[in-house]
N, C-alpha and C positions, 0 to 999 in steps of 0.2 A: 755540083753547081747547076747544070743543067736542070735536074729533080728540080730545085729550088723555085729559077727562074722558071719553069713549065705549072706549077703549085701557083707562083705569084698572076700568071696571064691566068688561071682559070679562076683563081679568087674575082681578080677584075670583069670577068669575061660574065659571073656568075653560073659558070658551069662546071660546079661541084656540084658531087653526087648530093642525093636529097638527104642522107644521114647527118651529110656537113653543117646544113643548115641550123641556122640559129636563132631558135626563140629571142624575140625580142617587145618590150613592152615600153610604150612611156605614158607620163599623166599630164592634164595640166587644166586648169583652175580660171574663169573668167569671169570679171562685174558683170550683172545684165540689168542692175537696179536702176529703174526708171532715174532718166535725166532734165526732165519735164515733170512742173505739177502746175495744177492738181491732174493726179490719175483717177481713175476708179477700177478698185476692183471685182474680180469677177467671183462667182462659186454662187452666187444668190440668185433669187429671181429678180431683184433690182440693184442695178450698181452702187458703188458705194464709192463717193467720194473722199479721194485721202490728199495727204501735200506731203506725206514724209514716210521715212523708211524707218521702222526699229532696228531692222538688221538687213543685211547686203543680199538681194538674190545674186544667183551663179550658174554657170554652164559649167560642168564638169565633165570630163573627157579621158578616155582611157584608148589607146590604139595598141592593137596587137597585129606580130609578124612572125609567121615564120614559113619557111618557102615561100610559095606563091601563096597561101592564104594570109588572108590580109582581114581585118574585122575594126571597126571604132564602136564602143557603147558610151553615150553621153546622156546625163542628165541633166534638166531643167527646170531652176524651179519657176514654174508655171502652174495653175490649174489644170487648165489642158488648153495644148494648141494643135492648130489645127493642120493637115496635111500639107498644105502650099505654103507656108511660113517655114517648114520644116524641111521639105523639099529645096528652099531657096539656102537654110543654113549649108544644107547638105553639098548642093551645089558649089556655092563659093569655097569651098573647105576644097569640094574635088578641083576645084579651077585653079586651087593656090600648091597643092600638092602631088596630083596626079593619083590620085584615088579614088576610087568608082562610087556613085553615089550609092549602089547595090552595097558597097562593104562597109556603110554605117547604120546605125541603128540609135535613134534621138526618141528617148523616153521623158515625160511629165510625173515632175514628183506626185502634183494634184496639192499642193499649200493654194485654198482657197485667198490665201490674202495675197495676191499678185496681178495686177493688170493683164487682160489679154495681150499676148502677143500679136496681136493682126490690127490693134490700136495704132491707128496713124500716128501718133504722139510718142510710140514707145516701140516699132514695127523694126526700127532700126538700128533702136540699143541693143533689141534682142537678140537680129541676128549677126551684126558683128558680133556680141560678145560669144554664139555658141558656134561662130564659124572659127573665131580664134580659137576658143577653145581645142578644138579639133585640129585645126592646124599644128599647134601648139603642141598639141598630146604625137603626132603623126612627125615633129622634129623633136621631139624628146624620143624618141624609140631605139633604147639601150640592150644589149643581152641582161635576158630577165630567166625568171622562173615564174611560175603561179602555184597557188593551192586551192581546196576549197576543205571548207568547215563548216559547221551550223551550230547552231545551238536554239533555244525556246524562252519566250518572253511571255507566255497564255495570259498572264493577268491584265494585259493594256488591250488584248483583242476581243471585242462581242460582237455578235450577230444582233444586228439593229432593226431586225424584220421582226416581227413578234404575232401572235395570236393573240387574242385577248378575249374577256370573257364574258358570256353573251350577253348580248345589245349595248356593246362599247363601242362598237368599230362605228366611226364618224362614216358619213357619207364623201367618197370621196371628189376630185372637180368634175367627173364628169356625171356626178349627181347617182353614184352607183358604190355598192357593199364590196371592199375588196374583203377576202380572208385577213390578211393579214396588215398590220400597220408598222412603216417604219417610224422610229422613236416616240413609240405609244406614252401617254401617260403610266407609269410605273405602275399604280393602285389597281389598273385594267391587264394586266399582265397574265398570262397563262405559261406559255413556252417560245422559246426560239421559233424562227421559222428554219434555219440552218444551221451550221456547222461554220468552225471559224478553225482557222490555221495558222497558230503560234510560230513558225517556222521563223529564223534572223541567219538567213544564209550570205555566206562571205566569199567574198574571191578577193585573195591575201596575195598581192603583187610584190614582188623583189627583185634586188638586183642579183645577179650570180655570187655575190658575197652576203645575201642575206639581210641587203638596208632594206625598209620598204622605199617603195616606187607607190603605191596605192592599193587603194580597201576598197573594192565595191560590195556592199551591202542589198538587199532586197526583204523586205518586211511588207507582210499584208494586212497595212493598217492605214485607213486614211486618216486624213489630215486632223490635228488636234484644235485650232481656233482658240478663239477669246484674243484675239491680238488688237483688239481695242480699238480696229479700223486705220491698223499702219501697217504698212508693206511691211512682209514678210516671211521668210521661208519657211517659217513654221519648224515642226521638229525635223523636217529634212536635213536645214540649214541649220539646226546645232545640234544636229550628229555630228553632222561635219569638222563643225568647226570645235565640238570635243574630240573626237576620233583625232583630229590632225595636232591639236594640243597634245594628247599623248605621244605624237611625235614629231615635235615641231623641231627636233632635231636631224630630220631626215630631209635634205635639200630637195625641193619640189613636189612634197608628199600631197596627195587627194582619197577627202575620201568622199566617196559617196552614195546615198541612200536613196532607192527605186522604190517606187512602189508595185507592191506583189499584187495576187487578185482579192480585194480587198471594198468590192463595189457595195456591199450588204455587211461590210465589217468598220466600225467605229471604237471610240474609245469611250462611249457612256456604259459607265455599270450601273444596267440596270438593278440586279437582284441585290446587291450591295449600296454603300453607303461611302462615301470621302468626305474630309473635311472641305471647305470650301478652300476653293484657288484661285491665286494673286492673280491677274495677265501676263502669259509666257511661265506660268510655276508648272503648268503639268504638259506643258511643252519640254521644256527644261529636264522633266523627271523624266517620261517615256523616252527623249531620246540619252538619256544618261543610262536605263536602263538597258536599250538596242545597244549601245554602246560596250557597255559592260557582256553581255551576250555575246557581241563580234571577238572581244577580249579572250573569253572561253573557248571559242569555237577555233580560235587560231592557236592556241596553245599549243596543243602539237600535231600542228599540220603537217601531214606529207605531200611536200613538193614536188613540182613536175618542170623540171628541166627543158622538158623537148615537148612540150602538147601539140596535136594537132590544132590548126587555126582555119574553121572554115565558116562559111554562112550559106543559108540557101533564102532566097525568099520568094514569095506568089503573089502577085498581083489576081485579088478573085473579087468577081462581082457580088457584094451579098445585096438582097432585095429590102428594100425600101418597105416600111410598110404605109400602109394606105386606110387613112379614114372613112368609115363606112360613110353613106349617103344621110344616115338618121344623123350622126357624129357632127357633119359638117354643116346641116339645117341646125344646129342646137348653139355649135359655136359660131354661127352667122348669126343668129337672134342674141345672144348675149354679144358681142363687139356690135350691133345697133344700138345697144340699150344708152340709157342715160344715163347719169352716175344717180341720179334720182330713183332708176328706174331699177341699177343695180339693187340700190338697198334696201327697196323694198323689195323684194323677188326671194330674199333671204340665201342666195344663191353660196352654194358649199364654197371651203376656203380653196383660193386658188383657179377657181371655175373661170374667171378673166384672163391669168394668165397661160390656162390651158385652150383655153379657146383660141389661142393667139399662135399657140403651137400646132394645134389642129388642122389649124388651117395649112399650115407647111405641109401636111401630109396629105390633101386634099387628090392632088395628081394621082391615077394607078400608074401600074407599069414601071417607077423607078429604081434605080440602083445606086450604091455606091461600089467606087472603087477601093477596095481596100489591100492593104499592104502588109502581110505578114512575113516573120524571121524565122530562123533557128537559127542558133549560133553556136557552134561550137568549140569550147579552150580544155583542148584533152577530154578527162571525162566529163569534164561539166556542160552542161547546153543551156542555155537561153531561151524560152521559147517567148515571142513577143505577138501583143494582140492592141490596137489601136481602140480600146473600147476600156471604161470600168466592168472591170469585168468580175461574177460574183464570184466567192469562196468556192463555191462547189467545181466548177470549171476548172480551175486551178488545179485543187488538189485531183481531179478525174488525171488532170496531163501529166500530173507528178507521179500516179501512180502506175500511168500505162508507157510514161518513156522509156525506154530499152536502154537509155545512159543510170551509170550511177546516183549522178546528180543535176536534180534538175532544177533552176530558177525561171520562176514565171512574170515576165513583166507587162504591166497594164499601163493602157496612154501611151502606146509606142508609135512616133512617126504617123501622130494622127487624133482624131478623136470624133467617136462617132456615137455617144453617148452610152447608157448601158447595157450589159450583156448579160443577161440572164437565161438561166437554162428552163426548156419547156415545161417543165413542174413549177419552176418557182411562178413563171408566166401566169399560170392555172390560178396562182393563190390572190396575184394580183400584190396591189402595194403598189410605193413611188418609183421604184427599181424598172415595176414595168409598165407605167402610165405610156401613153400613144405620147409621144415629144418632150418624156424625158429616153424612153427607149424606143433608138428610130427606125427596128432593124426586126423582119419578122418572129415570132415565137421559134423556130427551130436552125436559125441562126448559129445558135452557139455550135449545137449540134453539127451541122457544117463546116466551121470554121475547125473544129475539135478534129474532125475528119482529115483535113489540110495539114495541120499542124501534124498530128501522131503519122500521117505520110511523109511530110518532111524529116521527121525525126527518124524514121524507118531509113531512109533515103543516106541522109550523114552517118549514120550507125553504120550502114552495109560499106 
């Protein structure tokens, strides 16, 4: 009797050995679809006014426990949002539950057809629905298990940087020859500028009987379009909502799809040919495809009972970059001009809208603060970068992790345009125009350093 009641005060007390401890996992699913119109959304150089939704965005949320490691990984479908809307989900999620804003991690699918989140009209559908969510997923937290799987989807991924063949390459806005063009005319074609990473890796949630509890997914491929200028999740949001159809029998099931590094990866095939497609048909197809993939890849996962649940993350300055002297004379005379003035001047496409950007970059000396992850659930880890970030990047971290299994997610807990590595830099393209990428040439380089240290770090 004694044993018994001494067992029952230490259960209480929480002071069982760390072996007692018990993984534990829950999910949970929230509206974030604009409740005000008209909205506009974002992904373009010019907004685009919408008044209606085709299909529902969402905050998806997954929380994991066990001892004192504690992790949330949610996703949002957004284009990208930016750190301080993100910071604020986080916050109220910690305020409702008593979890550290350090043990979440809020990634961006990147579905072009969604309002910014930091739009006053829609600022605070977004973040109650991704604070619920999180709250929601952090009060469902049952004794679980996890797995992970993968499988390969190569025919929906291409590298969108291309060479082309001489005296093609248009001049680009800032009135100069890059090497390489992203989604060149086809007929101008010579070769890729990079490599692309088929990779559809899964982390397969359950309860200790084996129901699902939730599917996180990660695929390096951005956004499909043609949504006809209506809100939209794009194929994130019907993965989802296939992946949960196939088990719409499992009380509270989530599933949900991140996006990998995938900045220089699209879904036009170039060297090939498709019929022509309805609006939402080859949204429909590629995530029916990911879907079917995830399906493979769990077949016969092996299960992990007791994973370790850790996170570590870095707060690191990366440098700003800055517009030469010649850069900011050229985009000060074009924003003077007239629109008379523009059109006769014959000036390259987009030469206004970069000018406008240029000018952001005008200060030296600046930084951002950026916020990087690792996460780790047993053998699998997470590694998170608040940037699109290209293919090459990705697969470097996959291959020098010291875990078995690694996923890589882009637009995490931020967004600070793209990240490309100091080669691709060299070749030029929209990937690395001055404001669309805001962040020096050996950037990545840096950041890659941080991350493969962190992952040293939870490993040991």
């Amino acid at each position: 009797m004694l044993r018994i009641s001494l067992l029952f005060i230490l259960m209480l007390s929480g002071s069982l050995p760390c072996h007692a401890q018990t993984f534990q996992a829950g999910s949970a699913i929230a509206d974030t679809t604009p409740t005000q119109w008209p909205q506009s959304l974002i992904g373009g150089f010019s907004p685009i006014p919408c008044e209606k939704a085709n299909d529902p965005l969402h905050a998806r949320a997954f929380a994991f426990q066990n001892g004192k490691g504690r992790v949330v990984i949610a996703t949002v479908d957004a284009c990208v949002t930016s750190r301080d809307v993100l910071d604020e989900c986080k916050a109220r999620a910690a305020a409702a539950t008593g979890w550290k804003t350090s043990e979440m991690m809020i990634s961006s699918t990147h579905t072009h057809s969604a309002p910014s989140p930091a739009a006053a009209t829609y600022r605070e559908t977004f973040i109650n629905g991704t604070s619920q969510a999180i709250i929601e997923a952090i009060g469902n937290l049952a004794p679980a298990q996890i797995g992970y799987g993968e499988d390969e989807v190569p025919e929906e991924v291409f590298n969108r940087r291309w060479f082309l063949a001489d005296g093609k390459m248009p001049l680009n806005p800032f009135g100069k020859l890059d090497q390489v063009k992203m989604n060149p005319n086809r007929k101008h074609i010579v070769r890729p500028a990079g490599p692309t990473d088929p990779t559809v890796a899964v982390l397969d949630i359950r309860d200790t009987r084996g129901r699902p509890i939730g599917i996180y997914t990660n695929y390096p491929l951005h956004y499909i379009g043609a949504t006809g200028g209506l809100v939209s999740a794009d194929y994130f949001g019907e993965y989802g909502r296939i992946v949960h159809g196939r088990n719409r029998n499992a009380e509270g099931f989530v599933a949900a799809l991140s996006n990998g590094a995938s900045g220089d990866i699209n879904n036009i095939d170039f060297d090939g040919t498709r019929a022509p497609r309805a609006p939402f048909e080859q949204i429909r197809l590629v995530a029916s495809k990911v879907a079917d993939a995830t399906w493979r890849a769990t077949r016969e996962i092996k299960m992990d009972k007791n994973p370790k649940v850790a996170i570590l993350q870095r707060e690191v300055s990366v440098r700003k970059r800055t517009a030469t002297r010649a850069e900011v004379e050229r985009a000060t005379r074009i924003l003077e001009m007239s629109e008379e003035e523009i059109a006769e001047a014959n000036l390259p496409r987009l030469a206004v809208n970069y000018a406008r950007r240029t000018l952001v970059h005008k200060e030296p000396n600046q930084t951002y603060e950026v916020l990087i992850q690792t996460i780790q659930l047993g053998d699998t880890v997470l590694v998170t970068l608040p940037f699109e970030v290209l293919v090459e990047i990705g697969l470097e971290i996959k291959d020098k992790s010291p875990f078995p299994n690694t996923i890589f997610v882009s637009l995490a807990n931020g967004a600070f345009g793209y990240l490309p590595t100091p080669e691709q830099h060299s070749l030029g393209g929209y990937e690395t125009w001055l404001g669309t990428c805001h962040v020096e040439p050996d950037s990545s380089e840096f950041l890659t350093r941080n991350l493969l240290e962190m992952l040293a770090e939870l490993h040991d």
